[in-house]
C-alpha positions as CSV (number, residue, x, y, z in Angstrom):
1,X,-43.6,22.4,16.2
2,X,-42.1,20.3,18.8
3,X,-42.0,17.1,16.7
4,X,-40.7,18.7,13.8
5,X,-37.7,19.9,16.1
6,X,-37.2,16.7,17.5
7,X,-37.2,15.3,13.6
8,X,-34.1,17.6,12.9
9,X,-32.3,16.9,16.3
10,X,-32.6,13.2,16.2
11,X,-30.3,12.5,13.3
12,X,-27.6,14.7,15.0
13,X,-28.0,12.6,18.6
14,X,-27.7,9.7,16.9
15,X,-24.3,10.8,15.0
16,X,-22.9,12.3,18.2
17,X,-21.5,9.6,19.9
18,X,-19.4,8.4,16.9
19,X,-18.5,11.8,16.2
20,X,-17.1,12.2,19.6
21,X,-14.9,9.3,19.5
22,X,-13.4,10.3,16.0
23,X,-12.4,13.7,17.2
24,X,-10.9,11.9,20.0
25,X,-9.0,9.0,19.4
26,X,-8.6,9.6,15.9
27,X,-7.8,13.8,15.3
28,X,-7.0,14.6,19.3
29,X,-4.3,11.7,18.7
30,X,-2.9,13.1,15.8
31,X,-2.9,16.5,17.5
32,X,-1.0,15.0,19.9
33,X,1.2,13.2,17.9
34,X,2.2,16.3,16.0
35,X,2.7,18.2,19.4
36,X,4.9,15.5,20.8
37,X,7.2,15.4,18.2
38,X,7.8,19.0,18.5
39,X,8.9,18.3,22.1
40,X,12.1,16.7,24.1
41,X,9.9,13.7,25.1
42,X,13.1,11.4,23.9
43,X,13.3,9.1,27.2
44,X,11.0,7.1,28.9
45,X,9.2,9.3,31.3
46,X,7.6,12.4,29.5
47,X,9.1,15.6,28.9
48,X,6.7,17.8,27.4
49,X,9.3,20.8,27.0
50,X,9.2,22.2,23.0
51,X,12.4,21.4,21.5
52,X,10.9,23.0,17.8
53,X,11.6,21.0,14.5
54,X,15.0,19.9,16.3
55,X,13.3,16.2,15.8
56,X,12.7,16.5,12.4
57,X,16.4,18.2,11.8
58,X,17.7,15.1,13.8
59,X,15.7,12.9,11.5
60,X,16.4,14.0,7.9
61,X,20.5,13.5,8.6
62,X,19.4,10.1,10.1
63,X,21.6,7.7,7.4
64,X,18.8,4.6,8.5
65,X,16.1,7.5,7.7
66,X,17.7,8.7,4.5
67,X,18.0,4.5,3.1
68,X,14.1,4.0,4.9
69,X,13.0,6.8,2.7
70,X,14.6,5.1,-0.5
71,X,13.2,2.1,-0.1
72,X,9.8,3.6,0.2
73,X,10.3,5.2,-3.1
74,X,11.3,2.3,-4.5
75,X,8.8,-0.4,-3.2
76,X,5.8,2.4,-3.9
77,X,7.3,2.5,-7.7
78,X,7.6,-0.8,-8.1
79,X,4.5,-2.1,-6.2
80,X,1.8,0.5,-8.2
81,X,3.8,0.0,-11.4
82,X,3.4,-3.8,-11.1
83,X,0.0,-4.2,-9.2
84,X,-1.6,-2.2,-12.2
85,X,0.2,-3.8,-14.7
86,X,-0.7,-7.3,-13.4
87,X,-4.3,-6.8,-12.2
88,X,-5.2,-5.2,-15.6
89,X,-3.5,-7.9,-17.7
90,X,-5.8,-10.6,-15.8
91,X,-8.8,-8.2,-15.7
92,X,-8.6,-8.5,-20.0
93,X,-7.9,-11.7,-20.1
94,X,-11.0,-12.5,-17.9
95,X,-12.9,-10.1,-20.2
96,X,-12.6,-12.7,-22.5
97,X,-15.5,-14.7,-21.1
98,X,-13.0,-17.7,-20.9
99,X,-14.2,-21.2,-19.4
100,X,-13.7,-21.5,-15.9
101,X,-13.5,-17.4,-15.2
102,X,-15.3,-17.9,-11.8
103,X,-12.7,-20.5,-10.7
104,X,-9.9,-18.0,-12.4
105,X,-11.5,-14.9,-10.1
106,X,-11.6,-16.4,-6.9
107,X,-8.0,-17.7,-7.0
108,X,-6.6,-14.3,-8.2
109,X,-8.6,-12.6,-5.3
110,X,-7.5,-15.2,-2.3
111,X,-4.7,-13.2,-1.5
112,X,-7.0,-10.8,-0.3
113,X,-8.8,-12.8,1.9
114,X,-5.6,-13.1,3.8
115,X,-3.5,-10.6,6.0
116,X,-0.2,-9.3,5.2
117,X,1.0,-11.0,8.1
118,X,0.4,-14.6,7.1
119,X,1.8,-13.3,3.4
120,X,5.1,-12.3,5.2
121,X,5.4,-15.5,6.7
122,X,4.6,-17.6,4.0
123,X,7.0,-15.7,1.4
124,X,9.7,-15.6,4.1
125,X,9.2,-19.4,4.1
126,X,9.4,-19.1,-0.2
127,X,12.1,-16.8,-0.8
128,X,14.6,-18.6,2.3
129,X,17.9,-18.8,0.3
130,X,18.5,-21.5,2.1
131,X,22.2,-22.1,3.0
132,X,25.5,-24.8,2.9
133,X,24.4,-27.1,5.4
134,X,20.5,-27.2,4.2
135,X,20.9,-26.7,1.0
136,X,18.5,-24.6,-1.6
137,X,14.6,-24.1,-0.5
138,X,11.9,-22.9,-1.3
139,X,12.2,-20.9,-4.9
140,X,16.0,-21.3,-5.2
141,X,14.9,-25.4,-4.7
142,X,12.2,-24.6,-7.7
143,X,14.7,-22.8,-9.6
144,X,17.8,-25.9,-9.1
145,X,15.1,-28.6,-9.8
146,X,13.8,-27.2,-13.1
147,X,17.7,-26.1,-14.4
148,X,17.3,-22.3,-13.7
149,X,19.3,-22.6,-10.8
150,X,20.7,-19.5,-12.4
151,X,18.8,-17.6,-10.9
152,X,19.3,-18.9,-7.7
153,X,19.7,-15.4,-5.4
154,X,19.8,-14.3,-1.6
155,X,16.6,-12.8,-1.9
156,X,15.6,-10.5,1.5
157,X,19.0,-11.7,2.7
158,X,20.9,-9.7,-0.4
159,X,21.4,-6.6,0.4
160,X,21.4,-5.6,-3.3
161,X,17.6,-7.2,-3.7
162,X,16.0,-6.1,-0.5
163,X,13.0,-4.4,-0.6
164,X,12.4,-5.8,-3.9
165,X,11.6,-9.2,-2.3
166,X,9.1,-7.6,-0.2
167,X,7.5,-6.1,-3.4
168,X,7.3,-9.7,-4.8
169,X,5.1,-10.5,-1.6
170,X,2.7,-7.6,-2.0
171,X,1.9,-7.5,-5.3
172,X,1.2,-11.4,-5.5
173,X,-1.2,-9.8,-2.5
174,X,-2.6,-6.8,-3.3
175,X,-2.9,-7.5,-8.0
176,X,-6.0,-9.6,-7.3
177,X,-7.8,-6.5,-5.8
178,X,-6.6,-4.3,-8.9
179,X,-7.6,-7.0,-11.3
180,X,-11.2,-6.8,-9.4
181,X,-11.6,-3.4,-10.1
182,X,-10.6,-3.2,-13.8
183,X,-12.7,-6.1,-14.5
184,X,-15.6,-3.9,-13.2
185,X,-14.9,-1.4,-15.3
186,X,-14.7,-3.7,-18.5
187,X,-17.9,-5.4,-17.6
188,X,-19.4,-1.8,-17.1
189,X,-18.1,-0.4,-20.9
190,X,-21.0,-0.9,-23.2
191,X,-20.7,-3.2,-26.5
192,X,-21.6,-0.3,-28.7
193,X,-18.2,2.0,-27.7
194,X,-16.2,-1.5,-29.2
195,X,-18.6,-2.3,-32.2
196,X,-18.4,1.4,-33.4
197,X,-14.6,1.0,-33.0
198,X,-14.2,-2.5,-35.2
199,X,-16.4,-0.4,-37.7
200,X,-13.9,2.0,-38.0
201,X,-11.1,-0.2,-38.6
202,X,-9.8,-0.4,-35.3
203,X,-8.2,-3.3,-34.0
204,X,-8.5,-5.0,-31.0
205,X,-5.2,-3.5,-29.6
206,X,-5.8,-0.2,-30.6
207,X,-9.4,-0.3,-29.5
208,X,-7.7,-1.4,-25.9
209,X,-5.1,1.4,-26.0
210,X,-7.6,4.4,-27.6
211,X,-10.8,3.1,-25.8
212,X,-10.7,1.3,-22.8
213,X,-7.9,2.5,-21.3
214,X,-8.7,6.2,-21.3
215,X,-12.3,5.1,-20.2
216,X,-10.3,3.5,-17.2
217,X,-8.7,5.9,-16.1
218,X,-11.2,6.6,-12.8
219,X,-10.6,3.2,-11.7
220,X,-6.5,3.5,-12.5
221,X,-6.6,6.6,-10.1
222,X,-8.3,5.0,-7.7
223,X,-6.4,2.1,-7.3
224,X,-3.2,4.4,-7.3
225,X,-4.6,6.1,-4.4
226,X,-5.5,2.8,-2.5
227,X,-2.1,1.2,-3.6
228,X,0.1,4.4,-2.5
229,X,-1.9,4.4,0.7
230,X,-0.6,1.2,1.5
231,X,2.9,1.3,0.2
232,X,3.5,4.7,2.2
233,X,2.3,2.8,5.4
234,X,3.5,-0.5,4.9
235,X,4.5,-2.2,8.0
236,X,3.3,-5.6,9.1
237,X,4.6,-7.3,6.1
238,X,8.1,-6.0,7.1
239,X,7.8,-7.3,10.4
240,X,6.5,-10.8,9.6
241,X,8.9,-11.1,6.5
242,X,12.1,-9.4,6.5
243,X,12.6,-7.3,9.5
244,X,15.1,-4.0,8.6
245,X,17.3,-6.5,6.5
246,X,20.9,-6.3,6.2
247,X,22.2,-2.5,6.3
248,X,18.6,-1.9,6.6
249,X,18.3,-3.2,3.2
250,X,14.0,-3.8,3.7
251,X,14.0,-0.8,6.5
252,X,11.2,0.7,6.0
253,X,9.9,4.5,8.0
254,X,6.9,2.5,9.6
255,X,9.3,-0.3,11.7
256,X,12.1,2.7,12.4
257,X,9.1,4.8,13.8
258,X,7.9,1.4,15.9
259,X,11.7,0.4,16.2
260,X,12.3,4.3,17.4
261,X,9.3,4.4,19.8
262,X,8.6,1.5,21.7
263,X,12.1,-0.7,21.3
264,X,14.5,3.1,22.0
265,X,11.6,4.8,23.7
266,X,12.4,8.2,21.9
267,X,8.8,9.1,22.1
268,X,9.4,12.6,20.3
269,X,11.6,10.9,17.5
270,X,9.0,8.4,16.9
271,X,6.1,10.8,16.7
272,X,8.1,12.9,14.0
273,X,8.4,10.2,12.0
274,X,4.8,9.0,12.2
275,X,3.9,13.2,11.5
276,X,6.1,12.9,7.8
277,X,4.4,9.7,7.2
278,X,0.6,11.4,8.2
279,X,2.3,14.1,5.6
280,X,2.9,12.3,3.0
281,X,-0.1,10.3,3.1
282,X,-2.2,13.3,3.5
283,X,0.1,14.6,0.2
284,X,-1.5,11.7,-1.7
285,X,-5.1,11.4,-0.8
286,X,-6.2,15.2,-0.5
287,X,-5.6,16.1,-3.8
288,X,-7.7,13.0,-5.0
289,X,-10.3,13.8,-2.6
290,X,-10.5,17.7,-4.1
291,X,-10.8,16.0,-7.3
292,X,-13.7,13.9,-6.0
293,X,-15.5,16.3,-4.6
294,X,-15.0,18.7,-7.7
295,X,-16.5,16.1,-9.3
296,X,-19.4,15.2,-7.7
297,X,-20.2,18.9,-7.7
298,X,-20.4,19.4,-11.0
299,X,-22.8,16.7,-11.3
């Protein structure tokens, strides 16, 4: 009786420790983070006194909140729209069994190997405008060289282009990874599904559009989830790329919540923002995870 009691304890002794320091320093510090912001802890020294959703009333009339959280709407748009667009464009053209498809998979999945700060540095380095003295560089120096010096542009340093040059960055990043997972799903369709299909007349575009895709459709949620995830929290490619940009052009919630909290040491502001950006993440993910879970249930 004793060893079976020690069987069911063991497992839980050997969780404990780890569960511990999750509820700590992972749900203790977002209990805390949600209580500060509700607080008047806006100057260096703490000040634990509840100022209620002042901070967040503050924040929302914030004009550098109101652009950050336009440019997030715009680099998640873009970023999903183009990283699934991209990733399942090489996945089919890998599908094809070409020559040379191992060679072809490992450079679209370099990127990955790689952190978004050296990719902000190298496509700051790329999309440099350049200037008078210096003259065109990097991609404008392509563009001039070739004749397409049309399309010459300011890049992170126009303030009408912007966050859209940071999109550039991540996607050339993160499509590999999306490509990665549609080719899984390819490789995992049987024969059978397309052979049936070619005996019905179908051809290989609408076999791809009536077949595989809704097949795909899993792994297109899942990397939506993944993708969203990381364009809702974006930060360090900001930082080693563009900084806020002009008029806050590339601004994005994550560096005004860093900016706010350890450059202005508004402690209460900063927690606010990082509580909308827990929201919204939270916004995004649960509902996938219900669906998950649903799921697995039913099986």
């Amino acid at each position: 009786m004793r060893r079976l009691d020690w069987e069911r304890i063991t497992p839980f002794l050997l969780i404990l420790p780890s569960a511990i320091a999750i509820a700590i320093f992972v749900y203790g510090f977002i209990g805390f983070t949600g209580f500060v912001s509700l607080t008047k802890w806006n100057k260096l020294l703490p000040d634990f006194s509840l100022a209620g959703l002042r901070n967040y009333q503050t924040l929302f009339a914030n004009r550098r909140f109101q652009i950050d959280m336009r440019n997030m709407v715009v680099f998640t748009a873009l970023f999903l729209i183009s990283c699934l667009a991209i990733g399942f464009l090489l996945a089919v053209l890998l599908d094809q069994r070409i020559k040379g498809e191992n060679l072809f998979r490992s450079i679209f999945l370099f990127p990955m190997a790689i952190s978004f700060i050296v990719t902000g540095i190298a496509w700051r380095w790329l999309l440099n405008p350049g200037s008078a003295e210096m003259g065109s560089t990097g991609v404008n120096l392509l563009f001039e060289k070739v004749g397409l010096g049309f399309f010459k542009t300011g890049w992170y340093t126009d303030p009408e282009i912007g966050i859209k040059a940071v999109v550039i960055a991540a996607v050339w990043q993160m499509s590999g990874y999306v490509m990665a997972m549609y080719l899984a799903g390819l490789r995992g369709i049987p024969e059978e599904l397309r052979e049936a299909a070619r005996v019905d007349g179908a051809s290989d575009l609408q076999i791809l559009w009536h077949v595989i895709v809704p097949l795909l459709r899993p792994i297109t949620l899942g990397a939506v989830i993944v993708l969203g995830h990381i364009a809702l929290k974006i930060f360090d490619l900001v930082v080693a790329m563009t900084g806020p940009g002009i008029g806050f052009s590339c601004d994005v919630p994550a560096y005004f919540m860093w900016d706010t909290t350890f450059q202005s040491n508004r402690f209460a502001q900063g927690a606010s923002i990082a509580t909308i950006l827990l929201v919204m993440v939270g916004i995004l993910i649960v509902p996938y995870l219900t669906y998950s879970l649903g799921k697995e249930a039913e099986i």
